[in-house]
VMD Tcl script that builds the backbone (N, CA, C; Angstrom):
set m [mol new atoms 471]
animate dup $m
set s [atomselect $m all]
$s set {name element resname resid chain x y z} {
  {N N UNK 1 A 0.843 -1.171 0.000}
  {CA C UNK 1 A 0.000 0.000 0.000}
  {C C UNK 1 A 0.888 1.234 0.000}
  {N N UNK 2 A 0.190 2.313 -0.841}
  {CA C UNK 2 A 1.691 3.212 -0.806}
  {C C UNK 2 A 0.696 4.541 0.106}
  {N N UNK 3 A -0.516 4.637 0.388}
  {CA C UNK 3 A -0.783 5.450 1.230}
  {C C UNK 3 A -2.351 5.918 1.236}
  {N N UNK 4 A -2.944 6.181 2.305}
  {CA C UNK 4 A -4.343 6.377 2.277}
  {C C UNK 4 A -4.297 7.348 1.364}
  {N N UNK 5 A -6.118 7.551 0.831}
  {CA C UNK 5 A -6.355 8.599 0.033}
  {C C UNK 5 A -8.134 8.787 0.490}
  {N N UNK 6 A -7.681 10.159 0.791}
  {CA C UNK 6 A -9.108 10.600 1.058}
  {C C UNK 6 A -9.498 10.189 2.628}
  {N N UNK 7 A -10.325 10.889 2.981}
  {CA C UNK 7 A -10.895 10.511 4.534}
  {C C UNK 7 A -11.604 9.530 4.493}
  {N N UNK 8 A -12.262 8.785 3.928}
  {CA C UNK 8 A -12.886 7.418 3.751}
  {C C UNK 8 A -12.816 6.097 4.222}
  {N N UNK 9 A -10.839 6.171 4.208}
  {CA C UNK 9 A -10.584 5.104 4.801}
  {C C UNK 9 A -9.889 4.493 2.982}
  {N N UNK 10 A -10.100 4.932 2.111}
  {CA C UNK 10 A -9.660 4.229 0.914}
  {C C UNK 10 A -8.392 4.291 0.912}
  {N N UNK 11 A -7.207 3.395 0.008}
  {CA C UNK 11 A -6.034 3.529 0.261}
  {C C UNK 11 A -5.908 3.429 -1.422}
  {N N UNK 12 A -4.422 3.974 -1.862}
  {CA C UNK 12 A -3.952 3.792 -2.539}
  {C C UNK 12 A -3.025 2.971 -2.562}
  {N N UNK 13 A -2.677 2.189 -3.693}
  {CA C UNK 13 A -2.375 0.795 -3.790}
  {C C UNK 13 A -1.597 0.804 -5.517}
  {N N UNK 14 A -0.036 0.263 -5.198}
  {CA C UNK 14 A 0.917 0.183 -6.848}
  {C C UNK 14 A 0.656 -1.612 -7.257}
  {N N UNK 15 A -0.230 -2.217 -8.027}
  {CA C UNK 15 A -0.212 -3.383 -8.056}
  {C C UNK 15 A 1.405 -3.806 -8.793}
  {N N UNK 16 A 1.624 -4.948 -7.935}
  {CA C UNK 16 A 2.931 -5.578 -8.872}
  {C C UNK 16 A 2.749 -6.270 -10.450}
  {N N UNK 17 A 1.639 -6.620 -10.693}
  {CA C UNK 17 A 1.012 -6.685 -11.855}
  {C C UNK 17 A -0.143 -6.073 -12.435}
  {N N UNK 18 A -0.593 -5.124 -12.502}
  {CA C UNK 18 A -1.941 -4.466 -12.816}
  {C C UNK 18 A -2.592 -5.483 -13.662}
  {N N UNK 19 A -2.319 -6.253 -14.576}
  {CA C UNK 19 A -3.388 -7.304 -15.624}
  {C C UNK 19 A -4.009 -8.011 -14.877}
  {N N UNK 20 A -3.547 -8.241 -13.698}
  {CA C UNK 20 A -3.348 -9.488 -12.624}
  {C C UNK 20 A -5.379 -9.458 -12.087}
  {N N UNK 21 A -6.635 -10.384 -12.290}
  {CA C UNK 21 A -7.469 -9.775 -11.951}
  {C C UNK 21 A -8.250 -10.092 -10.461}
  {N N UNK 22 A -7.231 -9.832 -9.799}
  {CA C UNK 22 A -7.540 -10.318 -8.026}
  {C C UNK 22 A -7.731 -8.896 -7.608}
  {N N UNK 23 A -7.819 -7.825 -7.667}
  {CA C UNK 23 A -8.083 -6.797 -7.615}
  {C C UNK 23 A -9.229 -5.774 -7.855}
  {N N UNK 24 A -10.677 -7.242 -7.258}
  {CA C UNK 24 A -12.149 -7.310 -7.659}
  {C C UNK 24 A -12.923 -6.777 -6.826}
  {N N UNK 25 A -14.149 -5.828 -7.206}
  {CA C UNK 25 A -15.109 -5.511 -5.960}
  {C C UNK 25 A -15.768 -7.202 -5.285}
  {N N UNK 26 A -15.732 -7.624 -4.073}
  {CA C UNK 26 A -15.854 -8.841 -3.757}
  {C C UNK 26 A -14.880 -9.978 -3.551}
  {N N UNK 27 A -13.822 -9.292 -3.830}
  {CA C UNK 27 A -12.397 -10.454 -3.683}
  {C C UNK 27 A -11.797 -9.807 -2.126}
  {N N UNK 28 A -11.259 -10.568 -2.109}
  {CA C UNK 28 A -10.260 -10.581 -0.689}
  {C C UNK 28 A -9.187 -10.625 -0.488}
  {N N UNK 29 A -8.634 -9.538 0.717}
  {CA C UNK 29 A -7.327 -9.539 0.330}
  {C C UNK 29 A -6.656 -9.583 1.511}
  {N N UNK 30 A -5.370 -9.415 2.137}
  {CA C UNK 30 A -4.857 -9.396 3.502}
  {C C UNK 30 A -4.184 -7.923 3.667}
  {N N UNK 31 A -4.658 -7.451 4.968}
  {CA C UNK 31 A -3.612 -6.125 4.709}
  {C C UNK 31 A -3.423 -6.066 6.645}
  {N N UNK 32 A -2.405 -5.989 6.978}
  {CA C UNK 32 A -1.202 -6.418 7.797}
  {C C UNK 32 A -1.883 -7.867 8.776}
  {N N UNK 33 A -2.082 -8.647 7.791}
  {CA C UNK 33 A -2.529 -10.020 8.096}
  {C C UNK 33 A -3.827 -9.566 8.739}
  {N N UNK 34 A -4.566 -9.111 8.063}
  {CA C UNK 34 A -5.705 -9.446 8.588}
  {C C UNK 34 A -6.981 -9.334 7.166}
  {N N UNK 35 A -7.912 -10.159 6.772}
  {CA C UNK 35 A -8.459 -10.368 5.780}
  {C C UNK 35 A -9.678 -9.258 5.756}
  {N N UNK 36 A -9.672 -9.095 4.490}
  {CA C UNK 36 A -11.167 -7.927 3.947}
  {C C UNK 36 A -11.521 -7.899 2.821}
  {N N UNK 37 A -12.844 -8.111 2.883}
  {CA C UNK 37 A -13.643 -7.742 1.669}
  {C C UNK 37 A -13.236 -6.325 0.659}
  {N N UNK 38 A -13.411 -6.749 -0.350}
  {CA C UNK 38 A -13.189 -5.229 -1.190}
  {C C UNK 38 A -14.501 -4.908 -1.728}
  {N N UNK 39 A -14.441 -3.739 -1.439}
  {CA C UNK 39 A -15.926 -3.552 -1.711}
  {C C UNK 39 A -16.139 -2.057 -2.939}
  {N N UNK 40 A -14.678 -1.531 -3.181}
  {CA C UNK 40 A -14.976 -0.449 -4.476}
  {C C UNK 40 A -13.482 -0.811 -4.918}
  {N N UNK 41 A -13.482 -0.450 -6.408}
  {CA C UNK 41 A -11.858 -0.640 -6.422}
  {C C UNK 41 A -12.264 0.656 -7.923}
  {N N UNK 42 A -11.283 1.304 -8.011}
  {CA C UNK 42 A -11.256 2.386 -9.234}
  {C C UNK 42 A -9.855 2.785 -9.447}
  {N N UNK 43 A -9.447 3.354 -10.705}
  {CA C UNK 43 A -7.842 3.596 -10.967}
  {C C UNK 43 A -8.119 4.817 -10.882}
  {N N UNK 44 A -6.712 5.245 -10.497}
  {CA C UNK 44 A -6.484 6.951 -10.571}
  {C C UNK 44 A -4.877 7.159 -11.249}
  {N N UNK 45 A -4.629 7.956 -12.239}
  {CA C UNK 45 A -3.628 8.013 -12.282}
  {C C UNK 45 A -2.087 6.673 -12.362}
  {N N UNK 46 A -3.002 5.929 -12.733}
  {CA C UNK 46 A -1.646 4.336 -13.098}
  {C C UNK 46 A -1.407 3.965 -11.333}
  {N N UNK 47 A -2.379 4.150 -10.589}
  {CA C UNK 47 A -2.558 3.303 -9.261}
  {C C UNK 47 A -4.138 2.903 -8.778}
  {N N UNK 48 A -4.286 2.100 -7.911}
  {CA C UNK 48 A -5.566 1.631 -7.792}
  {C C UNK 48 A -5.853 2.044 -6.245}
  {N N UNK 49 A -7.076 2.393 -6.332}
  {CA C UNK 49 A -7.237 3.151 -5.302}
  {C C UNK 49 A -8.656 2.157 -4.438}
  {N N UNK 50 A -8.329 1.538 -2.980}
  {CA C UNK 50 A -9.360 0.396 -2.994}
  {C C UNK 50 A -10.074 0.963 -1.730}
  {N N UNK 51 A -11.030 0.474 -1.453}
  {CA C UNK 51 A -12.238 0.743 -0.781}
  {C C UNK 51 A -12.250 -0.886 0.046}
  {N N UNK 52 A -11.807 -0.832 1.410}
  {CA C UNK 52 A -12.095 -2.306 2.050}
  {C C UNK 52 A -13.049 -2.481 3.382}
  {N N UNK 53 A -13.640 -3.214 3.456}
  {CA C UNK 53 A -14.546 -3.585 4.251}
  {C C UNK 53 A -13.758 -3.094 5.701}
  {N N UNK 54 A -14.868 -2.480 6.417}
  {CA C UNK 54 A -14.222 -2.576 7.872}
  {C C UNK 54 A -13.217 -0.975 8.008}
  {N N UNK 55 A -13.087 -0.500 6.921}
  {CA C UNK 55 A -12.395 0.529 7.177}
  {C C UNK 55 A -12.820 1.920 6.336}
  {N N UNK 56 A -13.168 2.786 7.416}
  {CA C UNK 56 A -13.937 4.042 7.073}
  {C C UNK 56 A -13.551 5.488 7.116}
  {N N UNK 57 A -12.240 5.160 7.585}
  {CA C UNK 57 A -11.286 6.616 8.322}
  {C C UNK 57 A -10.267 6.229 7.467}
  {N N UNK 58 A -9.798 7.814 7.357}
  {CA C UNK 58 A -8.385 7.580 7.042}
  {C C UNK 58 A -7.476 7.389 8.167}
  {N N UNK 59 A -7.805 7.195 9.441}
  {CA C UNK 59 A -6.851 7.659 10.755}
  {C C UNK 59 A -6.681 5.405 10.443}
  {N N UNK 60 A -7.635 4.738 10.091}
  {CA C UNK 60 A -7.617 3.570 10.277}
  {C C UNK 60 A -6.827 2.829 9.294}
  {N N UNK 61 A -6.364 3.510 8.576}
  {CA C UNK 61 A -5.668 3.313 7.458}
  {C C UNK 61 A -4.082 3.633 7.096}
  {N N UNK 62 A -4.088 4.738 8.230}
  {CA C UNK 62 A -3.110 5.532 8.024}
  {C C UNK 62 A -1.554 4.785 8.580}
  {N N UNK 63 A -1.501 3.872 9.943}
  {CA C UNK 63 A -0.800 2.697 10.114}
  {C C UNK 63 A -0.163 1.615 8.743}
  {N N UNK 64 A -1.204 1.474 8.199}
  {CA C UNK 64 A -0.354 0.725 6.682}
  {C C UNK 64 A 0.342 1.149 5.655}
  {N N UNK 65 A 0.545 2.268 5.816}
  {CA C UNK 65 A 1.406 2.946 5.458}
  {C C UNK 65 A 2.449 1.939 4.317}
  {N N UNK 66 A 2.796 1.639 3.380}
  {CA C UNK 66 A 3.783 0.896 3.051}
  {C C UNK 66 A 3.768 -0.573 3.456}
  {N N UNK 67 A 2.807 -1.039 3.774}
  {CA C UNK 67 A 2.594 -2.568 3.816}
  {C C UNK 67 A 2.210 -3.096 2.431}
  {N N UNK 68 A 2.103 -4.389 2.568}
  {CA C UNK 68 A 2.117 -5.484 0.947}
  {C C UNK 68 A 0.835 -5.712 1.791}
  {N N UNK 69 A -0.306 -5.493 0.504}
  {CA C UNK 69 A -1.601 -5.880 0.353}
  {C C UNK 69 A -1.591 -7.443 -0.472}
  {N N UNK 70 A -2.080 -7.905 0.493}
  {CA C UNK 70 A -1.481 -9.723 -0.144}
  {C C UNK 70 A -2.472 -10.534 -0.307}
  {N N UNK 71 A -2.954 -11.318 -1.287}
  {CA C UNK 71 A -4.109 -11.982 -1.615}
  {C C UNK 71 A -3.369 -13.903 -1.641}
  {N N UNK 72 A -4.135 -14.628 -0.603}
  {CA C UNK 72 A -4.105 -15.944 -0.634}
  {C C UNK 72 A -3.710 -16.750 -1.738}
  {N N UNK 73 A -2.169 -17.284 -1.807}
  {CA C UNK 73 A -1.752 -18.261 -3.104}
  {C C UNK 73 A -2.530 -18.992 -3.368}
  {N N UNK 74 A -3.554 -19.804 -2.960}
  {CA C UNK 74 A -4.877 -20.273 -3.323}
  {C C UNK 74 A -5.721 -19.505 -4.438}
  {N N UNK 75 A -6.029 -18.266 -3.693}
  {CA C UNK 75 A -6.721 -17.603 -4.283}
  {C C UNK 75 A -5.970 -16.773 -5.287}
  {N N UNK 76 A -5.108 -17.021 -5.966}
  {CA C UNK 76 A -4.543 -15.881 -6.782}
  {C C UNK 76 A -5.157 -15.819 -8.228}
  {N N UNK 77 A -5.119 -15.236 -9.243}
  {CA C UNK 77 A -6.089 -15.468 -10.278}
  {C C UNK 77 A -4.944 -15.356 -11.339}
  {N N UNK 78 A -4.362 -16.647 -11.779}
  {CA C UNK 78 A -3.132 -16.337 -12.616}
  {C C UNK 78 A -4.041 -16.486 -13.677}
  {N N UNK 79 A -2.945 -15.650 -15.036}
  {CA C UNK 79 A -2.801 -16.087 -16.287}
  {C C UNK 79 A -2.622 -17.656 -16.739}
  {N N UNK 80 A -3.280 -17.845 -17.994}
  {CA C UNK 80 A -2.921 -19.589 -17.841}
  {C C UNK 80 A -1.150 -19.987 -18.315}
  {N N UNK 81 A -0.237 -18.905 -18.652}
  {CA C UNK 81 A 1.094 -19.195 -18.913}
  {C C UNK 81 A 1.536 -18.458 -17.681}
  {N N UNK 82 A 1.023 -17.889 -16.889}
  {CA C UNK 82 A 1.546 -17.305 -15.521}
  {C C UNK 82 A 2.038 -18.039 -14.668}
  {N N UNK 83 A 3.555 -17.739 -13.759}
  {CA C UNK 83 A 3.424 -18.901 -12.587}
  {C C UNK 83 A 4.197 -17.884 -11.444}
  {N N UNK 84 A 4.567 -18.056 -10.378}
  {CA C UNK 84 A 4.850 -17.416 -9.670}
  {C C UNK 84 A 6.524 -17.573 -9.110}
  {N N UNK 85 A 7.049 -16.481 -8.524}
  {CA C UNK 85 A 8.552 -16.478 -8.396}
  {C C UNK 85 A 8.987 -17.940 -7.572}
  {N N UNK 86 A 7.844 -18.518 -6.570}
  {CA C UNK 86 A 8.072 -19.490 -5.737}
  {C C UNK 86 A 8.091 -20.869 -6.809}
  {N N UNK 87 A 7.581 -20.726 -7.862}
  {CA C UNK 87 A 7.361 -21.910 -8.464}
  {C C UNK 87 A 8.785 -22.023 -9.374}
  {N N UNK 88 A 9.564 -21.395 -9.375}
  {CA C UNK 88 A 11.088 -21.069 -10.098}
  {C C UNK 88 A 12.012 -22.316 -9.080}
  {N N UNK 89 A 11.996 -21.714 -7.856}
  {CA C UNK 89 A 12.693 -22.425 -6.898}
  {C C UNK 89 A 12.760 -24.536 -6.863}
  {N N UNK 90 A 13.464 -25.150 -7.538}
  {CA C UNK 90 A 13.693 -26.308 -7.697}
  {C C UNK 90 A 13.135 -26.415 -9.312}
  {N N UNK 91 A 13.190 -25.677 -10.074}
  {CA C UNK 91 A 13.491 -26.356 -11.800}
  {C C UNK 91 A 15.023 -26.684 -12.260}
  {N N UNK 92 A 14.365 -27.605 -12.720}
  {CA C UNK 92 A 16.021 -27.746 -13.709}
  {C C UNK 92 A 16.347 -27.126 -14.835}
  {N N UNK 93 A 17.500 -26.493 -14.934}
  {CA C UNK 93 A 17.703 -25.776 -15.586}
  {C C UNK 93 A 18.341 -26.237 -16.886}
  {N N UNK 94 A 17.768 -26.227 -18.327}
  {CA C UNK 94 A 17.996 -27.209 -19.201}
  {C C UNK 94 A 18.610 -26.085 -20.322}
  {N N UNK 95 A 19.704 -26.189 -20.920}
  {CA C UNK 95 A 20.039 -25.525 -22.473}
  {C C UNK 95 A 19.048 -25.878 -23.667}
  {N N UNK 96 A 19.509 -24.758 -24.514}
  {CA C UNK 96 A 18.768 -25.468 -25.577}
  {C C UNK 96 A 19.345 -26.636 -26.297}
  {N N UNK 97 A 20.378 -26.921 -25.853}
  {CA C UNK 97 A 21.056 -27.931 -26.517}
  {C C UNK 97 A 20.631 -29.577 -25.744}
  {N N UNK 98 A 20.063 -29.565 -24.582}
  {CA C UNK 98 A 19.609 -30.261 -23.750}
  {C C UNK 98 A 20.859 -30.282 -22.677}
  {N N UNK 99 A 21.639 -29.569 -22.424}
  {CA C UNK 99 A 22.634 -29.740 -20.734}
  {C C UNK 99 A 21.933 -29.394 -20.115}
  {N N UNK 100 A 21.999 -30.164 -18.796}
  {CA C UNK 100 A 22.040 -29.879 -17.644}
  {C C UNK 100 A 22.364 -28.826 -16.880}
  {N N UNK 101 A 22.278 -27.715 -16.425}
  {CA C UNK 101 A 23.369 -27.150 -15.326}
  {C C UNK 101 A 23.028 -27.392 -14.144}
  {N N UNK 102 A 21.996 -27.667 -13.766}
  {CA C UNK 102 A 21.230 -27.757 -12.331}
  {C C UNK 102 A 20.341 -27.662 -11.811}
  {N N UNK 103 A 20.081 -27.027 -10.942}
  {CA C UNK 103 A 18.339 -26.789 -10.610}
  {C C UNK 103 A 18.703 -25.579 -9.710}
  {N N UNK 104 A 17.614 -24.514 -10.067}
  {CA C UNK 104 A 17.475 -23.688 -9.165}
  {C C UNK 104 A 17.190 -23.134 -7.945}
  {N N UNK 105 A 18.039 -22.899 -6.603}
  {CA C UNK 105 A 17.983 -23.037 -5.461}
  {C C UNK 105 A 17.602 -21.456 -4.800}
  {N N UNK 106 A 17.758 -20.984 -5.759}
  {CA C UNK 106 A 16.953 -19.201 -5.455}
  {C C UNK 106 A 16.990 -18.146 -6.126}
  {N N UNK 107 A 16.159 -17.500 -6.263}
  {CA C UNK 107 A 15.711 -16.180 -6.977}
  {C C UNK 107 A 15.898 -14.972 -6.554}
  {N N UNK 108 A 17.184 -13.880 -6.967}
  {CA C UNK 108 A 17.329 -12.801 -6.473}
  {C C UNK 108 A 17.125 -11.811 -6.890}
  {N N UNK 109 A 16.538 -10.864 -6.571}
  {CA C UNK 109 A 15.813 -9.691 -7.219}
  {C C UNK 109 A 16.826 -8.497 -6.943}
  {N N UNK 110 A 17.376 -8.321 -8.142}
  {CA C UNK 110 A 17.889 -7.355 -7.927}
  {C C UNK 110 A 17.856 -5.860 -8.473}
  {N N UNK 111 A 16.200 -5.293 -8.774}
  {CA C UNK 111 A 15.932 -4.687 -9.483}
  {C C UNK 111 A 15.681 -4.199 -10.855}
  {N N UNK 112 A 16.681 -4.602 -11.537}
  {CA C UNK 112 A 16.156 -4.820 -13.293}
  {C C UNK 112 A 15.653 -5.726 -13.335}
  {N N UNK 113 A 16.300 -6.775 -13.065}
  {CA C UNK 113 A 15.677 -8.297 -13.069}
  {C C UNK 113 A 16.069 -9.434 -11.942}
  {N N UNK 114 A 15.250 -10.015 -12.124}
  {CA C UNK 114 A 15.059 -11.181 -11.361}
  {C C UNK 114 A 16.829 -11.797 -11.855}
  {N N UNK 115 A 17.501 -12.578 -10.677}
  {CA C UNK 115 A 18.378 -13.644 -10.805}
  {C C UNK 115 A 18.455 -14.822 -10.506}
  {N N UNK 116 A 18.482 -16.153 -11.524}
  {CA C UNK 116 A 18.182 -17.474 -10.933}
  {C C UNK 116 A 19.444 -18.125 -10.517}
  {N N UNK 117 A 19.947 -18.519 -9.219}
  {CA C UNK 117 A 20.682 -19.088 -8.850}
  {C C UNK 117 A 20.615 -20.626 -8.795}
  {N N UNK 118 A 21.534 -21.108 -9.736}
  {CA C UNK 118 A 21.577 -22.043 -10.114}
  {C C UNK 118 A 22.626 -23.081 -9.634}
  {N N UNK 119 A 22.473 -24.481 -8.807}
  {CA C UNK 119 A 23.442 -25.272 -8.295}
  {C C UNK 119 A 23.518 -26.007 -8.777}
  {N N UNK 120 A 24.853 -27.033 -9.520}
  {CA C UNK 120 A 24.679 -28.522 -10.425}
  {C C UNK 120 A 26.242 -28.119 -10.126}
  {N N UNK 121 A 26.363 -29.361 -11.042}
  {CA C UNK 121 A 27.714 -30.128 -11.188}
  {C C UNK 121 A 28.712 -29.547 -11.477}
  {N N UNK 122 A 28.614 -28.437 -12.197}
  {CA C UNK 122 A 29.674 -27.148 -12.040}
  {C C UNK 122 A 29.968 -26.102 -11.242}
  {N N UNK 123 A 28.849 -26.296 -9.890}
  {CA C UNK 123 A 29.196 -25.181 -9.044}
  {C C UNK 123 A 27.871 -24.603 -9.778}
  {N N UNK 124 A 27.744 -23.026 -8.771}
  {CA C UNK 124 A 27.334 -22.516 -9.307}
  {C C UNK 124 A 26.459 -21.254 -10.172}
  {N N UNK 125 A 25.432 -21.594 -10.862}
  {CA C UNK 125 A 25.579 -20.811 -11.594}
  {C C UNK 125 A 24.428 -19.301 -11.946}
  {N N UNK 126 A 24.644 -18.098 -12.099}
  {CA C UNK 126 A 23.615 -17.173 -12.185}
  {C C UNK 126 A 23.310 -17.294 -13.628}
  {N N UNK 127 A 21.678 -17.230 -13.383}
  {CA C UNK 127 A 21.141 -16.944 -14.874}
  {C C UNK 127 A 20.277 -15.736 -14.906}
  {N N UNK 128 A 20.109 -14.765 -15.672}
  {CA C UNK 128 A 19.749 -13.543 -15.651}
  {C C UNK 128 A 18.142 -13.911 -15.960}
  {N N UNK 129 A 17.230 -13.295 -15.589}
  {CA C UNK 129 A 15.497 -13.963 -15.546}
  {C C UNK 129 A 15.165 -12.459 -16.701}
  {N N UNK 130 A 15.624 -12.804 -18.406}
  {CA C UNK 130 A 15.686 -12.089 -19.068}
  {C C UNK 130 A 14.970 -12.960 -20.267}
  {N N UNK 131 A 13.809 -12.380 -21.274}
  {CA C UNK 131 A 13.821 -12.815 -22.568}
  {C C UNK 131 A 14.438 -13.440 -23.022}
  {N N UNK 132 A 16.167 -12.557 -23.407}
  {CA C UNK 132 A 17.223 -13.179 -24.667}
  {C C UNK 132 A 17.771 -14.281 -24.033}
  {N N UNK 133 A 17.310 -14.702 -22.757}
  {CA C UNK 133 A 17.886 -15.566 -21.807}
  {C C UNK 133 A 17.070 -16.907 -21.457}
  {N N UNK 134 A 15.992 -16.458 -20.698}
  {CA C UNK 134 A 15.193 -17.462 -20.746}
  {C C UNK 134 A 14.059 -17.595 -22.063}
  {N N UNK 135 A 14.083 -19.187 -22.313}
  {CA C UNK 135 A 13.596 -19.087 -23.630}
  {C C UNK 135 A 12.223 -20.198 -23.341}
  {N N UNK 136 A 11.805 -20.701 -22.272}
  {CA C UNK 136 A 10.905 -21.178 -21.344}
  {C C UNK 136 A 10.481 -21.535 -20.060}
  {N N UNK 137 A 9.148 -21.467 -19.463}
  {CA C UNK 137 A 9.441 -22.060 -18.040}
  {C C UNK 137 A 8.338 -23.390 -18.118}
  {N N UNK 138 A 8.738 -24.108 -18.124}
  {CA C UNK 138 A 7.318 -25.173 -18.038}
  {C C UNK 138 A 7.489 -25.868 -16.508}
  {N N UNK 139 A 6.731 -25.528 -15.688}
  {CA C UNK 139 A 6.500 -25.785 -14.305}
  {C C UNK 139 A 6.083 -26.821 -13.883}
  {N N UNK 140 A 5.575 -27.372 -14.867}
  {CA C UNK 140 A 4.879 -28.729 -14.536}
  {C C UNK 140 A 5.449 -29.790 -14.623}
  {N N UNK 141 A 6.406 -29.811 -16.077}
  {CA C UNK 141 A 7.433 -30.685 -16.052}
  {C C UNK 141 A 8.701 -30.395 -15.076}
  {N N UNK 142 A 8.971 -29.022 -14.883}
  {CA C UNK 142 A 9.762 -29.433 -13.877}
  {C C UNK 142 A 10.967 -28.527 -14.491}
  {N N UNK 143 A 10.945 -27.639 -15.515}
  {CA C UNK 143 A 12.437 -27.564 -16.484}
  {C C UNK 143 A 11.906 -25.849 -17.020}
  {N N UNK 144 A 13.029 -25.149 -16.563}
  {CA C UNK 144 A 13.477 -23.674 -16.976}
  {C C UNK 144 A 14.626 -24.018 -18.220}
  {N N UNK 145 A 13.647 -23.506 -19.625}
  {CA C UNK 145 A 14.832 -23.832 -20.725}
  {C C UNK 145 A 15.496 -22.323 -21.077}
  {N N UNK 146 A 16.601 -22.502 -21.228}
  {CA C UNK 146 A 17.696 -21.104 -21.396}
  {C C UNK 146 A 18.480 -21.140 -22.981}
  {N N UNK 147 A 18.784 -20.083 -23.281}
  {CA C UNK 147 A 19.859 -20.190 -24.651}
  {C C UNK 147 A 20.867 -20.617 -23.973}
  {N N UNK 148 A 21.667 -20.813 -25.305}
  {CA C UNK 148 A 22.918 -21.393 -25.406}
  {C C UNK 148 A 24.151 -20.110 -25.639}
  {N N UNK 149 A 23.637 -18.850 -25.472}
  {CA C UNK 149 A 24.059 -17.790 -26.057}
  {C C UNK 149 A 25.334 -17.133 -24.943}
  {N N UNK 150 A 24.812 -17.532 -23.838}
  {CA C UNK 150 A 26.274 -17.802 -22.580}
  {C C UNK 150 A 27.121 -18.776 -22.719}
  {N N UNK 151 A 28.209 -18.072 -22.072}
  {CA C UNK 151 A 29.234 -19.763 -21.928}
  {C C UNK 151 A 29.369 -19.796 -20.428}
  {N N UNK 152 A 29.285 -21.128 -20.125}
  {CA C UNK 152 A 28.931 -22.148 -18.892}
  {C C UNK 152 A 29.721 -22.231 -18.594}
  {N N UNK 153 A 30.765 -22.537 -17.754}
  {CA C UNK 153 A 31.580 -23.434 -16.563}
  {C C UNK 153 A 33.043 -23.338 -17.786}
  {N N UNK 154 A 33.598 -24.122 -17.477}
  {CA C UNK 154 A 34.824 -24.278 -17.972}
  {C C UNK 154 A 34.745 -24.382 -19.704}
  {N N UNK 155 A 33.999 -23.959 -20.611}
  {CA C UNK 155 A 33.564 -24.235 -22.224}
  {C C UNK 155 A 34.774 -23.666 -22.703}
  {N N UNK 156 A 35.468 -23.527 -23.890}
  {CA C UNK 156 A 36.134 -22.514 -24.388}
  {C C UNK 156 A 35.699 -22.060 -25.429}
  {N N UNK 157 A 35.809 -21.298 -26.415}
  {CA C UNK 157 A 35.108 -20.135 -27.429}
  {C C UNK 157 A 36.045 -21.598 -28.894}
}
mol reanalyze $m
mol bondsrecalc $m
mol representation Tube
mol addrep $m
């Protein structure tokens, strides 16, 4: 939440995905762990400005200040090629050539982009969470496919 708006009790709110459609009059959301109905939601200016059950003041609002408005991984309303940063954590990480390098043991955000830290048989290895880079994620099978456009571990040119 980046800050109340208006005496109402409404807050303004930067979604991390705006397409994303959990952000419904009637959906539910958590805001400093505690659950609420949404009951108006309207954009202003490239932010969303929400209206939640239970809260009518801005004085009641004014505490969340900079908290993550968080909606139940259950309940999340992905895209059907959508998956989430947690679902990265244990793929194997496959070339296009079919190598191996490993499987991914964590995801670091380091502002431009996401970084997949990658552990296998060479030690290991960062992969940049980029287009020209990653060239699939299929979650189900289990396998983050990457170009071949880096050189790996000990390769020579």
């Amino acid at each position: 939440m980046l800050r109340p708006h208006g005496n109402t009790g409404e807050l303004r709110v930067a979604p991390f995905n705006p397409d994303l459609p959990n952000l419904q009059p009637e959906g539910e959301v958590y805001l400093q762990g505690r659950r609420r109905r949404i009951e108006r939601v309207r954009w202003d200016r490239g932010r969303v400005l929400l209206k939640l059950e239970g809260l009518e003041r801005r004085s009641q609002v004014e505490d969340a200040r900079g908290e993550l408005l968080e909606v139940a991984e259950d309940e999340l309303l992905l895209q059907a090629d959508a998956y989430l940063v947690s679902d990265i954590v244990g793929l194997e990480v496959m070339t296009a050539e079919g190598r191996s390098l490993g499987h991914v043991s964590e995801v670091l955000s380091t502002g431009a982009n996401d970084v997949y830290v990658v552990q296998g048989p060479s030690g290991e290895t960062l992969i940049p969470a980029i287009a020209s880079v990653v060239e699939a994620v299929d979650v189900a099978a289990g396998v983050l496919f990457i170009t071949n456009e880096l050189t790996f571990g000990d390769e020579s040119s």
